[in-house]
N, CA, C and O of each residue as an XYZ file, in Angstrom:
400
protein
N      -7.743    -16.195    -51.911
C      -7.248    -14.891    -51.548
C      -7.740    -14.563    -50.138
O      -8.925    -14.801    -49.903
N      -7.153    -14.166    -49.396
C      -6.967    -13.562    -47.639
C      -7.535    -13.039    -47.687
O      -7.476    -12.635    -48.848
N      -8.965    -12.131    -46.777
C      -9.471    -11.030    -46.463
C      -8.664    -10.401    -45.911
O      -7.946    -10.794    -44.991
N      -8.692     -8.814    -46.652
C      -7.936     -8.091    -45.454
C      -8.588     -7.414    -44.199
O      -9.726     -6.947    -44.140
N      -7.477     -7.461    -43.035
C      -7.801     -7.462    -41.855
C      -8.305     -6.058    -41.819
O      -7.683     -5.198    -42.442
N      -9.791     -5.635    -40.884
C     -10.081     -4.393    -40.494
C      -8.841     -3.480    -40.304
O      -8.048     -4.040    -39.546
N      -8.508     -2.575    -40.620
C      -7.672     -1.563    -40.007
C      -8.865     -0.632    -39.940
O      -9.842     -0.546    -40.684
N      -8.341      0.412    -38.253
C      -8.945      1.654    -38.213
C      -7.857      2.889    -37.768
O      -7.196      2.942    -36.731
N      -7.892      3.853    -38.883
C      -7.187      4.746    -38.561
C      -7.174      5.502    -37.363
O      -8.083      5.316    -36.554
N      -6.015      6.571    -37.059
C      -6.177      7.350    -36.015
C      -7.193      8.514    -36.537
O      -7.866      8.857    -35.564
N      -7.466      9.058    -37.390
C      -8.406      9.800    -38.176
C     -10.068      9.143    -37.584
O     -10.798      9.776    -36.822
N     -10.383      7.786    -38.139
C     -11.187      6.790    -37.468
C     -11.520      6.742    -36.339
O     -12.682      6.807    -35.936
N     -10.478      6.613    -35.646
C     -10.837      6.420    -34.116
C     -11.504      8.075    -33.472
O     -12.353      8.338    -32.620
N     -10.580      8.987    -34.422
C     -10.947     10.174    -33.631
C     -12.943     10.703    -33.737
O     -13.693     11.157    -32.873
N     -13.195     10.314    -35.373
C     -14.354     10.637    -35.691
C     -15.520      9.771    -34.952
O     -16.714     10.067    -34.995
N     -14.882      8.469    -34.154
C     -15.988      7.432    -33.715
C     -16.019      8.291    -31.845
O     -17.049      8.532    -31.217
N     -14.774      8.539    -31.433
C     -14.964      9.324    -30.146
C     -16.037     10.441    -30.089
O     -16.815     10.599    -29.149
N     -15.977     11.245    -31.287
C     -16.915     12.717    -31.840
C     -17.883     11.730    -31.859
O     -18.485     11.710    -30.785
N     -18.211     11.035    -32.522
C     -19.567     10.427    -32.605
C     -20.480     10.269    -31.523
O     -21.671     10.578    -31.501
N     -19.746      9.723    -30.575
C     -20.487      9.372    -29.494
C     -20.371     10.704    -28.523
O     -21.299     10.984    -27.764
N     -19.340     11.393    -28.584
C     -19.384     12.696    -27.691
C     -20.971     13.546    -28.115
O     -21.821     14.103    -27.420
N     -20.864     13.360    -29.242
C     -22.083     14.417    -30.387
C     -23.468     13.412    -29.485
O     -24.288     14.034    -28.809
N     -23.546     11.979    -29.596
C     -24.702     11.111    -29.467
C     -24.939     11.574    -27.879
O     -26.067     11.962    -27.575
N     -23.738     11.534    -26.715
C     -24.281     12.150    -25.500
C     -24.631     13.227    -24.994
O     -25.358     13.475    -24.032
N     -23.821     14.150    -26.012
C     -24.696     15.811    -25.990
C     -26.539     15.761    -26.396
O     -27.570     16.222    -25.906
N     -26.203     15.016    -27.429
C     -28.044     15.044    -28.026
C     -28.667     14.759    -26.557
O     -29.051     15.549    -25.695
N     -28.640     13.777    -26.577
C     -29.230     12.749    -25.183
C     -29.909     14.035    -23.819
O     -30.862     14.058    -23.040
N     -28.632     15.042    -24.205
C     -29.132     16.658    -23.386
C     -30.247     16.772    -23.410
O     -31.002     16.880    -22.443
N     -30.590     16.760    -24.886
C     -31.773     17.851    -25.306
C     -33.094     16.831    -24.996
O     -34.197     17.345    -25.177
N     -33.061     15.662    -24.619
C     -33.793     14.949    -24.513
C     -33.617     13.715    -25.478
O     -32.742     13.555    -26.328
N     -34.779     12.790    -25.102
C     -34.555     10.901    -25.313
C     -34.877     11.106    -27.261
O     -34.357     10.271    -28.001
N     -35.609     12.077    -27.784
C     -35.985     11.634    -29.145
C     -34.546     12.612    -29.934
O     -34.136     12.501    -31.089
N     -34.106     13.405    -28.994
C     -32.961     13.622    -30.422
C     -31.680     12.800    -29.980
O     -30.650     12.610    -30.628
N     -31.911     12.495    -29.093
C     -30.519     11.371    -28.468
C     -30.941     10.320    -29.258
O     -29.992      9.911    -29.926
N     -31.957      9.712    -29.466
C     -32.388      8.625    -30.405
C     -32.015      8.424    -31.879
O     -31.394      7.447    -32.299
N     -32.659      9.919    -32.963
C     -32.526     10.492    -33.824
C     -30.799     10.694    -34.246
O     -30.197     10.688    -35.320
N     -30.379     10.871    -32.809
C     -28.636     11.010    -32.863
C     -28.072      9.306    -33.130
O     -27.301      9.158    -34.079
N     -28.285      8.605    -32.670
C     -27.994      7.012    -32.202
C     -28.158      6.750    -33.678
O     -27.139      6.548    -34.338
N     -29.323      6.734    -34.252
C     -29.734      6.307    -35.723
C     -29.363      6.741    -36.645
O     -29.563      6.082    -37.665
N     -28.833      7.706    -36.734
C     -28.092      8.684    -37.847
C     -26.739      8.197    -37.588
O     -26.066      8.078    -38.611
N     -26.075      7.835    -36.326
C     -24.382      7.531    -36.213
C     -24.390      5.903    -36.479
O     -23.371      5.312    -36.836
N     -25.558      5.294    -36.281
C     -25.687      3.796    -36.754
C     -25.828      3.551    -38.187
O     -25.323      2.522    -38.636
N     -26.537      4.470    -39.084
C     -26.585      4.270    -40.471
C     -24.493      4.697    -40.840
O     -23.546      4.131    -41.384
N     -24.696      5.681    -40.294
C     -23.468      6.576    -41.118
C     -22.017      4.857    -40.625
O     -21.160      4.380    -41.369
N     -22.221      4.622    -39.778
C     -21.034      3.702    -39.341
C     -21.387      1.948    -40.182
O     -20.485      1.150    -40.434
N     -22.648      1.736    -40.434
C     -22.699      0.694    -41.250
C     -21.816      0.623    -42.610
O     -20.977     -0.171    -43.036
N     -22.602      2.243    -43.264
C     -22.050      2.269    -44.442
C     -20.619      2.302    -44.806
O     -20.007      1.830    -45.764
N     -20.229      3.040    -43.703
C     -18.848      2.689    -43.121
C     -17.779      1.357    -43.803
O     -17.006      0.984    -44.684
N     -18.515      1.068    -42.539
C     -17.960     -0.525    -42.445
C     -18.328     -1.588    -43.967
O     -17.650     -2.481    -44.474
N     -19.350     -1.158    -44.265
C     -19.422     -1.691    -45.921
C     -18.583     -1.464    -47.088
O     -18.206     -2.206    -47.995
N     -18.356      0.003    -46.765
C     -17.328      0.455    -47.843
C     -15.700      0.004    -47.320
O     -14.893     -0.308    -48.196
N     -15.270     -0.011    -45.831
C     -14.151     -1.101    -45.694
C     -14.455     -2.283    -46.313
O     -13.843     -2.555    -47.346
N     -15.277     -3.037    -45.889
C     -14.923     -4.419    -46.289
C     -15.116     -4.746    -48.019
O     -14.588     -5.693    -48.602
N     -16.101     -3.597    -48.711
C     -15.972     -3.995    -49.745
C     -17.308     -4.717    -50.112
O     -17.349     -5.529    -51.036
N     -18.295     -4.425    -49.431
C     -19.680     -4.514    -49.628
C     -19.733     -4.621    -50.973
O     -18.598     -4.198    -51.192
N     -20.378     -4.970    -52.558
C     -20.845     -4.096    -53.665
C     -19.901     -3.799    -54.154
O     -20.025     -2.662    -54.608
N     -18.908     -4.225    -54.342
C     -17.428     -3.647    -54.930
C     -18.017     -5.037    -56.549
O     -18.667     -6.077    -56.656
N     -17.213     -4.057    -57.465
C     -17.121     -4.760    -58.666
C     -15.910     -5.289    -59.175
O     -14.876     -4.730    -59.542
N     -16.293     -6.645    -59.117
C     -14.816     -7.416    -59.587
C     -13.726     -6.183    -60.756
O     -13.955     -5.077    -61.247
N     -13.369     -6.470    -60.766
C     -11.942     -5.782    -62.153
C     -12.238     -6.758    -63.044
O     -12.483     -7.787    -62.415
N     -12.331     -6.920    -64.216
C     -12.044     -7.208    -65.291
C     -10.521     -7.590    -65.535
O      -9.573     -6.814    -65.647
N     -10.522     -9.413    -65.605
C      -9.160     -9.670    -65.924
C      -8.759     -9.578    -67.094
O      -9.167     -8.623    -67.755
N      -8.015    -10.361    -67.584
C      -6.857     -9.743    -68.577
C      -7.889    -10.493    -70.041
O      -7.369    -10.591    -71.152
N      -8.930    -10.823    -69.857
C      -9.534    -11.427    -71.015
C     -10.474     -9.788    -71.434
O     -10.838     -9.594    -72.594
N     -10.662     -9.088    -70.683
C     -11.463     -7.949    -71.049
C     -12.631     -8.056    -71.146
O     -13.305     -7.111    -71.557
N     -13.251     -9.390    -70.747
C     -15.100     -9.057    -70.982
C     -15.384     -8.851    -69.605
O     -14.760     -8.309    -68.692
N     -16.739     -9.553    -69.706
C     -17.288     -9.245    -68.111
C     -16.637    -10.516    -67.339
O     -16.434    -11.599    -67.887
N     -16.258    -10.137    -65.606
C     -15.713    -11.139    -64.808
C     -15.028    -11.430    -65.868
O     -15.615    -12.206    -66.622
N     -13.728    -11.002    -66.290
C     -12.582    -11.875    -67.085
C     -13.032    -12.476    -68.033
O     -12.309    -13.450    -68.241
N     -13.896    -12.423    -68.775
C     -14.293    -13.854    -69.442
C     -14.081    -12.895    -71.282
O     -14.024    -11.672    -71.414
N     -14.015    -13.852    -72.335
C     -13.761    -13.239    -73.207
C     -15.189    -13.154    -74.068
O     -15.481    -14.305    -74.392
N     -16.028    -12.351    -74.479
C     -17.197    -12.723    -75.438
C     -17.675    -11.225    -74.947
O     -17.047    -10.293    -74.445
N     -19.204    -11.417    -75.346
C     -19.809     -9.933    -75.676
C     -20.309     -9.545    -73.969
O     -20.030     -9.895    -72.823
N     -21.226     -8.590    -74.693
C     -21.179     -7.602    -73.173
C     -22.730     -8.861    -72.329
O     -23.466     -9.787    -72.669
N     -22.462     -8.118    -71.291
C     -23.239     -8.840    -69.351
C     -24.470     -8.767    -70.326
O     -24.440     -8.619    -71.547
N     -25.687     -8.922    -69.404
C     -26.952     -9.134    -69.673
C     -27.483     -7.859    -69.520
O     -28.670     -7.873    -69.846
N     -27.035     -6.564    -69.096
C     -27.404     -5.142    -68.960
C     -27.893     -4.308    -70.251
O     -28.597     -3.299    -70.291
N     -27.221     -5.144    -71.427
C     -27.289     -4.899    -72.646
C     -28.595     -4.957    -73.302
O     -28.899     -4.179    -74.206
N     -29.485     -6.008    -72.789
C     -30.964     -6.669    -73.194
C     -31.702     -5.641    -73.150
O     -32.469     -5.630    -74.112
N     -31.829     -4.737    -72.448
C     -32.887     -3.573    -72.445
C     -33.966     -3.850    -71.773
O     -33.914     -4.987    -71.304
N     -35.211     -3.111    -71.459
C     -36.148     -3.842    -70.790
C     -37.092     -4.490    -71.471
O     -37.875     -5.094    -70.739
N     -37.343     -4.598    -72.889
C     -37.849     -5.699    -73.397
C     -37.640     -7.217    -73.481
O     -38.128     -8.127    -74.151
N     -36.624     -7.100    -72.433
C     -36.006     -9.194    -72.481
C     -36.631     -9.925    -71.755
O     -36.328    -11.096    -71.529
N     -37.661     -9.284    -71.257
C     -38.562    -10.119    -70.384
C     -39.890     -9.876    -70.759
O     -40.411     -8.762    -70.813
N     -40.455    -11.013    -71.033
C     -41.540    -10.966    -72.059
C     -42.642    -10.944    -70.480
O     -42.493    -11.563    -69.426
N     -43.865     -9.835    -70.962
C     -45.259     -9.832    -69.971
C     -45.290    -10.557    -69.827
O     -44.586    -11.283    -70.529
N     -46.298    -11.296    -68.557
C     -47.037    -12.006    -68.016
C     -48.118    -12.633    -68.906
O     -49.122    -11.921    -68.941
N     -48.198    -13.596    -69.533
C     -49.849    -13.744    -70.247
C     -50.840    -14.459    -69.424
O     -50.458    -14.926    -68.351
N     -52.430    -14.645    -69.901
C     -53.201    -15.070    -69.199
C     -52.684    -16.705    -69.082
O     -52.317    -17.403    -70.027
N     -52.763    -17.084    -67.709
C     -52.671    -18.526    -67.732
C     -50.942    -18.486    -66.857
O     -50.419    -19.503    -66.403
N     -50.526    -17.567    -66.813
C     -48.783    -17.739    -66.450
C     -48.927    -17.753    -64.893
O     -49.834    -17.374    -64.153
N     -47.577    -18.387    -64.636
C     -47.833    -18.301    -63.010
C     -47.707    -17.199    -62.572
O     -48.107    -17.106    -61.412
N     -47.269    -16.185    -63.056
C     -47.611    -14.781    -62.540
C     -48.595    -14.082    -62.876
O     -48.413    -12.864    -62.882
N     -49.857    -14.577    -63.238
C     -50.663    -13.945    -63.644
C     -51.690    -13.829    -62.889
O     -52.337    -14.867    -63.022
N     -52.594    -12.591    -61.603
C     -52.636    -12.924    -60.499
C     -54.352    -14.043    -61.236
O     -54.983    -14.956    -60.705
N     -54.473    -13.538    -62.220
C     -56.008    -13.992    -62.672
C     -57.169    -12.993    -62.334
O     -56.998    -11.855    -62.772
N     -58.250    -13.210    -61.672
C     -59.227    -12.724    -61.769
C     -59.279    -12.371    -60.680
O     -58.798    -13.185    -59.892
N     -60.020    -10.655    -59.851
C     -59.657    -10.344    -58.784
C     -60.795    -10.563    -57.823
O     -61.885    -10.057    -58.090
N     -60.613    -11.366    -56.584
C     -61.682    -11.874    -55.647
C     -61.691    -10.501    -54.576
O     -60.888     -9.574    -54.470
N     -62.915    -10.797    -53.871
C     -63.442     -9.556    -53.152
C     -63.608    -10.303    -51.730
O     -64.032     -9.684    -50.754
């Protein structure tokens, strides 16, 4: 299946012009809210661009109805947090005895 190609709306384009109009006004008031401005229009435009491309998106469920299409019982979300048994003494996660 093709990725689809970036499109950016005229809506888009207009809010990325504001963006930076807003980022060179800050820059006025001085270098830390022009900064503060830069970092706030850099988060907000990542997430952006994640939610175009589809960052974290969850497959659909094909026509078999389980999880990822597949036919049988439910994902591993089901286990609860007891499906992972503690650490015991001796395990490789066990940090052992604490040095000073």
């Amino acid at each position: 299946m093709r990725p689809r190609p970036l499109q950016v709306s005229v809506s888009a384009l207009i809010l990325v012009v504001a963006g930076l109009a807003l980022n060179l006004w800050l820059f006025r008031f001085g270098m830390l809210a022009g900064i503060l401005g830069l970092s706030l229009t850099k988060h907000v435009a990542i997430a952006w661009l994640c939610q175009v491309l589809g960052v974290d998106r969850r497959p659909r469920p094909g026509p078999g109805g389980g999880r990822d299409g597949i036919r049988g019982g439910p994902g591993p979300t089901s286990l609860g947090p007891t499906a992972v048994p503690a650490p015991g003494p001796g395990s490789r996660r066990d940090p052992g005895p604490a040095r000073i």
